[in-house]
C-alpha positions in Angstrom: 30.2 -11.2 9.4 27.5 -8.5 8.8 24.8 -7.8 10.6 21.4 -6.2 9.5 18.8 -4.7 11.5 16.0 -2.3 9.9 13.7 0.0 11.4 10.6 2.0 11.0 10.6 5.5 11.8 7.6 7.5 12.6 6.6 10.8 11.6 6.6 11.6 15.8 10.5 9.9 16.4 9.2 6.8 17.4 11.3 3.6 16.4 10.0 0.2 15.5 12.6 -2.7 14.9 11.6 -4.5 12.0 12.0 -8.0 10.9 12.0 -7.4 7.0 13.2 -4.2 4.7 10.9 -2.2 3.1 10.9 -0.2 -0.3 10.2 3.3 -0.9 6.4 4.6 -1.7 5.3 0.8 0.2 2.3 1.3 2.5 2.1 0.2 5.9 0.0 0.0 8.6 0.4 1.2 12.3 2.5 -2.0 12.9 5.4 -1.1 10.0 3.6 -4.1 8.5 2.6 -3.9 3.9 -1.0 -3.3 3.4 -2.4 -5.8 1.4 -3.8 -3.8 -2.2 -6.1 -3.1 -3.0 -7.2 -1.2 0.2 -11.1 -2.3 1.0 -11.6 0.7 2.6 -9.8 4.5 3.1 -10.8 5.0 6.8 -7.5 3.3 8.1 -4.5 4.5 9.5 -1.3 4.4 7.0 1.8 5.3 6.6 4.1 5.6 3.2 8.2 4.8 3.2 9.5 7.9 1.9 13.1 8.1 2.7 15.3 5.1 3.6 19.4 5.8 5.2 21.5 3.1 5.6 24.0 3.7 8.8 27.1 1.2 8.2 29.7 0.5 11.4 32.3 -2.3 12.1 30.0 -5.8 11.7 26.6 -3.9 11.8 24.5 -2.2 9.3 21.3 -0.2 10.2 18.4 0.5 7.8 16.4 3.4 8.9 12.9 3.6 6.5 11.1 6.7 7.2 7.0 7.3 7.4 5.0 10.2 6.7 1.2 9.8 7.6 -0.7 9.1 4.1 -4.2 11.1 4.2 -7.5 9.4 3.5 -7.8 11.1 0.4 -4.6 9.9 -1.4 -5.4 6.3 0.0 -9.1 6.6 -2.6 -6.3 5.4 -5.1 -5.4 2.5 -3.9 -8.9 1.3 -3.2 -10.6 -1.6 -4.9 -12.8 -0.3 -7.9 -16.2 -0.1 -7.5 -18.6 -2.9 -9.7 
């Protein structure tokens, strides 16, 4: 039997175990957690998946998903349109 476990990786090292995978370009907030879109505003902290490395062993596989800081201008794209 196989086991999974994924993690986030921060653009500073930092490690956060995660229950879930995630999928490259997916935005998340400081928690590893999707952000709901359409974003209602761009003044929040998030993070985009950009590289994800699987690490295989004897009974254990390892998911490594890899952030990079998003800046508030790119996130104006994924905001809800104006009426």
């Amino acid at each position: 039997m196989t086991t999974s476990e994924y993690f986030a990786v921060f653009p500073d090292g930092d490690r956060q175990e995660l229950d879930y995978p995630l999928r490259i370009d997916a935005l998340v907030d400081l928690n590893a957690r999707p952000l709901p879109l359409p974003l209602p505003t761009n003044r929040i902290i998030a993070y985009r998946v950009v590289k994800i490395r699987k690490q295989e062993s004897r009974g254990e596989e390892t998911t490594l998903h890899y952030l990079e800081l998003v800046p508030a201008d790119e996130l104006l794209a994924y905001l809800r349109p104006e009426r």
